[in-house]
C-alpha positions as CSV (number, residue, x, y, z in Angstrom):
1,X,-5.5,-6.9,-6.3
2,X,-7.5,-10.1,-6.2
3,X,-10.6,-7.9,-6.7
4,X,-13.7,-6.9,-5.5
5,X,-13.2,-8.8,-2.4
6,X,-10.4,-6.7,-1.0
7,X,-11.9,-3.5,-2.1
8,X,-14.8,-4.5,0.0
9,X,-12.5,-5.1,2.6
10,X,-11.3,-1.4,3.0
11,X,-14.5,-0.3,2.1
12,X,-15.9,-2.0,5.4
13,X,-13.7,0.2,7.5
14,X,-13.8,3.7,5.0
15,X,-13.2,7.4,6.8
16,X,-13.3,5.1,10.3
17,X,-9.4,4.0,9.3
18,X,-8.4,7.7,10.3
19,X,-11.3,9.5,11.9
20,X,-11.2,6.8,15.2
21,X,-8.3,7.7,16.9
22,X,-6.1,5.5,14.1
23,X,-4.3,7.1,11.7
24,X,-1.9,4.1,10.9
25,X,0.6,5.5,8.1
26,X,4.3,5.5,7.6
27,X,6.7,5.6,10.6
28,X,8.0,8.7,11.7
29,X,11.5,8.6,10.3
30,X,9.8,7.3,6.5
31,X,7.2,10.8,6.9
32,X,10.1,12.5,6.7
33,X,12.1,10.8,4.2
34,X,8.8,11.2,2.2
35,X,8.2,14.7,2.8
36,X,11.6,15.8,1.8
37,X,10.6,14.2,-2.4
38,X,7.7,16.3,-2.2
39,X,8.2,19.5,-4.5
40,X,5.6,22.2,-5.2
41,X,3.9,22.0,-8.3
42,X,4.8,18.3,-8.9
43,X,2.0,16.2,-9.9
44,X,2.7,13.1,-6.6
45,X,0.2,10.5,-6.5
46,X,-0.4,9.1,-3.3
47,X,-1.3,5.1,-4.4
48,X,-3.1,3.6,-1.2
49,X,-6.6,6.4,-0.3
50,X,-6.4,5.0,3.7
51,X,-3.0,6.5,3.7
52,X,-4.4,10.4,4.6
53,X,-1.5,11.5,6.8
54,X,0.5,11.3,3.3
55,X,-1.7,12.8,1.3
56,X,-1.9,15.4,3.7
57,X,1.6,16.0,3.6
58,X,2.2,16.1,-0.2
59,X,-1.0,19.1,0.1
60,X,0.9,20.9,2.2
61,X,3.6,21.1,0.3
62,X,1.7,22.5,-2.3
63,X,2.7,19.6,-4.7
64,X,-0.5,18.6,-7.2
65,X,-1.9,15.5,-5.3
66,X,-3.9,12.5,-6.9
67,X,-4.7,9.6,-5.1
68,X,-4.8,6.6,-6.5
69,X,-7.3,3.3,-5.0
70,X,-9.1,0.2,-5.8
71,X,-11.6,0.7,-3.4
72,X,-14.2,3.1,-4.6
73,X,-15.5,4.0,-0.9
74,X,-12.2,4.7,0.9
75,X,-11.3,6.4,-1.9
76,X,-14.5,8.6,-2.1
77,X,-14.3,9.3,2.0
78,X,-10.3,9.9,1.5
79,X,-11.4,12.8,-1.2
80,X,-13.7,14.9,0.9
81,X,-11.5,14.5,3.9
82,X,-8.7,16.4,1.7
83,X,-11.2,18.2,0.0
84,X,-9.8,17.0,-3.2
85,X,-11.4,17.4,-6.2
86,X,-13.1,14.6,-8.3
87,X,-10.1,14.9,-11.1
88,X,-7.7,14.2,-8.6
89,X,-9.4,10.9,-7.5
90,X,-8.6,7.8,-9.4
91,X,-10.0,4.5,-9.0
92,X,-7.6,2.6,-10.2
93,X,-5.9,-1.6,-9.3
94,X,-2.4,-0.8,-9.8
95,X,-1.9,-5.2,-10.3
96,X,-4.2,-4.7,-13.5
97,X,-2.7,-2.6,-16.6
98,X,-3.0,0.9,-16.0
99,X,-4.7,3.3,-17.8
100,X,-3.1,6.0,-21.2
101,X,-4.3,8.7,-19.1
102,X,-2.2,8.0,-15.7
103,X,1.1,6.2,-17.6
104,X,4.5,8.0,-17.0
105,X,2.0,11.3,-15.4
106,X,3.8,11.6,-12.2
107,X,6.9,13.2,-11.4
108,X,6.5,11.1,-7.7
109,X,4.5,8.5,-6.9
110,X,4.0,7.4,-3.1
111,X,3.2,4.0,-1.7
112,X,3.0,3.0,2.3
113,X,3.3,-0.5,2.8
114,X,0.9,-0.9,-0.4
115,X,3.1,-4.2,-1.3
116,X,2.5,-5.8,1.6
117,X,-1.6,-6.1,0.4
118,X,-0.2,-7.7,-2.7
119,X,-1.1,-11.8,-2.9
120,X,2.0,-13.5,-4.5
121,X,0.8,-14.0,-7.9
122,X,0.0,-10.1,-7.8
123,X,3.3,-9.0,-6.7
124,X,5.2,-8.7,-10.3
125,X,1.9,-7.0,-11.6
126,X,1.7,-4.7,-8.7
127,X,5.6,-3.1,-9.0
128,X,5.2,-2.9,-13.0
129,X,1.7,-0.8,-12.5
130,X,3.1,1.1,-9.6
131,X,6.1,1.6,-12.5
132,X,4.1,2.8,-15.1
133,X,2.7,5.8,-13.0
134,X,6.1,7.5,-13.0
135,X,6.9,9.9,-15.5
136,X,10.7,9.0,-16.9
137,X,13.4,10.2,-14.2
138,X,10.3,10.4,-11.8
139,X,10.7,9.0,-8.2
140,X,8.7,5.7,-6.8
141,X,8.8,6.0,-3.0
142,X,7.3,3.3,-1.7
143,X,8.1,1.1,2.0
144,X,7.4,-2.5,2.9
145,X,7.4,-4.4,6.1
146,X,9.7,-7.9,5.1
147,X,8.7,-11.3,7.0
148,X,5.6,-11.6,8.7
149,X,3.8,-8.6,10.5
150,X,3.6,-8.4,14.2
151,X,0.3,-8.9,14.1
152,X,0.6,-12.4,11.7
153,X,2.4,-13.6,14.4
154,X,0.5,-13.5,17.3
155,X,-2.5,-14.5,15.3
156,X,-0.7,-17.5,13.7
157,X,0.2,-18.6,17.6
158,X,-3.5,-18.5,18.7
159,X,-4.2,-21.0,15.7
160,X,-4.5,-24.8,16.2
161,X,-1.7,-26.9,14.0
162,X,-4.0,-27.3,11.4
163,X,-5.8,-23.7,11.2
164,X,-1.5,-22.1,11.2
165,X,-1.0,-24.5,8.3
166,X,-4.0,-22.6,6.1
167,X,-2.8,-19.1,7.6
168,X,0.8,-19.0,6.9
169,X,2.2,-20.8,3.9
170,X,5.9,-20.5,3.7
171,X,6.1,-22.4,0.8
172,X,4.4,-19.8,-1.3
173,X,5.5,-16.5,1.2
174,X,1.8,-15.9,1.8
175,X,-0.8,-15.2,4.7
176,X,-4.6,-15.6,4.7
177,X,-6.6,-13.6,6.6
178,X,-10.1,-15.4,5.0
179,X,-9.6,-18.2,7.3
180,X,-9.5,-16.5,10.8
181,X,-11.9,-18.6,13.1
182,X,-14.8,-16.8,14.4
183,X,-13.6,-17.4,18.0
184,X,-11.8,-15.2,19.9
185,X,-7.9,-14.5,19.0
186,X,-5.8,-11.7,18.9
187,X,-7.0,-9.2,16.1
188,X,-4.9,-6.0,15.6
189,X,-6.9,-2.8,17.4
190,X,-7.7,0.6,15.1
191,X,-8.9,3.1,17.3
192,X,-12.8,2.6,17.5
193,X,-13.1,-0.2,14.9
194,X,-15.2,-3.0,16.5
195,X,-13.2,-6.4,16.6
196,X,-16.6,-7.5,14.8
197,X,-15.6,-5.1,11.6
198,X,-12.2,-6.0,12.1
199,X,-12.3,-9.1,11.5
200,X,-14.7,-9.1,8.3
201,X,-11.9,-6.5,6.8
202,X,-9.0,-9.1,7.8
203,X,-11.0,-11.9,6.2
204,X,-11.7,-10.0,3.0
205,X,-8.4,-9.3,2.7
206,X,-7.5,-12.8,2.2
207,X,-4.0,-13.3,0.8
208,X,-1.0,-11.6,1.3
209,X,2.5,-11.6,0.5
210,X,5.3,-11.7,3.0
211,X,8.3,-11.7,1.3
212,X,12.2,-11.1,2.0
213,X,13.9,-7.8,0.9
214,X,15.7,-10.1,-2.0
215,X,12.6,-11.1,-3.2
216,X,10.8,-7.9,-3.2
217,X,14.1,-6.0,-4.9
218,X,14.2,-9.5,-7.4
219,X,10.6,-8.6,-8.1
220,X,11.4,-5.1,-8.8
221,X,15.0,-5.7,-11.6
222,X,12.9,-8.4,-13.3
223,X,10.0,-5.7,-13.9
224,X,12.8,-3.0,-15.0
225,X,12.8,0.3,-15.8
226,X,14.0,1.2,-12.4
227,X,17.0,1.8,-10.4
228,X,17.3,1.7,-6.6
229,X,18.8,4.7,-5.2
230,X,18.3,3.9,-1.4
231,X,17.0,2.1,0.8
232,X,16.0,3.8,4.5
233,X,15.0,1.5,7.3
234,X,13.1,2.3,10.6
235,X,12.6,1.5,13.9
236,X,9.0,0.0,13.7
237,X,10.9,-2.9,10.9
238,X,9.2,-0.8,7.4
239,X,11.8,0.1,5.0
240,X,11.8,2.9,3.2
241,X,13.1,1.9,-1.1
242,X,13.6,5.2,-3.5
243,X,13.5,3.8,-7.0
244,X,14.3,5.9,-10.1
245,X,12.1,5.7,-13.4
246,X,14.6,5.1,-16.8
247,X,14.1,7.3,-19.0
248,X,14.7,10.6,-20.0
249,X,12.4,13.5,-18.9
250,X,9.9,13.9,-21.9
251,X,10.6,10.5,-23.2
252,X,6.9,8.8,-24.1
């Protein structure tokens, strides 16, 4: 997922993502939707550490959580803050092949906007690792936000002609957040983060894919191996897709 630089990015804003009053996570209606999967006993990994009102849920459920991240200090904070135990953290960069050990383990495997952080060029990679995690028959659960986010938006309409045409690139489907100007513009507000912090994290982020729901379920029959069984949207614009892992149960 284009590296160390965006794993620096999440680092930047670690256990302050959800102990300052933010708790970002799906919307209301996908919680649910998500919740409902979860089955005790299950191994469900949670792909995405920031996402802690998720994990939460699949713990409560009694289901056997692993979370899954590319960021080693998000992921570290995200572990003691469920008290999870070290063999249920994985540092892992689902766009790069994933390791024996985790291929085909889970029965679910849970992703909240996680595609969205995908550049372009990462996408394929990132649904064919996100793929591999599920055990044959399992259950990938993951939602997306199509088109540019709210927030792209009113940043891209504080830039001057020439700053929008490095930010949004239509041609590709991409945003890039590394070349934000350091003067004051609209940056998106997470409970105590400073703007200062917030706008090293956008900036690390760097390139992202905005992409159409044809595009992302084009992505998703060229990687195979998975069937979509639904598709749930919500009022905030994230869409909730349930794709099914080919395969019969048992089947290595």
């Amino acid at each position: 997922m284009n590296g160390e630089g965006k794993a620096r990015a999440w680092d930047l804003v670690g256990d302050h993502y959800w102990n300052s009053g933010y708790y970002g996570g799906p919307a209301p209606e996908h919680q649910k939707e998500f919740a409902r999967r979860i089955r005790p006993g299950a191994r469900t990994a949670v792909v995405g550490a920031s996402t802690v009102s998720l994990s939460r849920a699949v713990q409560q459920a009694g289901a056997d959580l692993h979370v899954l991240d590319f960021a080693p200090g998000i992921l570290g904070a995200a572990g003691q803050w469920l008290g999870l135990a070290e063999d249920r953290r994985h540092l892992v960069d689902v766009t790069r092949p994933i390791p024996e050990h985790l291929k085909r383990a889970n029965e679910l495997v849970l992703a909240d906007r996680l595609v969205n952080r995908f550049s372009a060029d990462d996408l394929p990679a990132g649904v064919r690792g996100l793929r591999d995690l599920v055990a044959p028959m399992g259950i990938l659960a993951v939602t997306v936000r199509f088109g540019l986010y709210p927030r792209d938006s009113k940043i891209h309409a504080a830039l001057t002609p020439a700053e929008q045409a490095l930010f949004w690139r239509p041609d590709v489907g991409e945003v890039d957040y590394s070349v934000l100007p350091d003067r004051d513009i609209p940056l998106p507000v997470w409970g105590a983060i400073s703007g200062d912090t917030m706008r090293k994290h956008l900036r690390a982020r760097g390139r992202e894919a905005r992409f159409s729901r044809d595009e992302l379920l084009l992505t998703v029959a060229r990687a195979g191996g998975l069937d979509c069984e639904d598709v749930h949207d919500a009022t905030d614009g994230t869409v909730l897709l349930t794709l099914r892992r080919s395969g019969a149960v048992g089947d290595f």
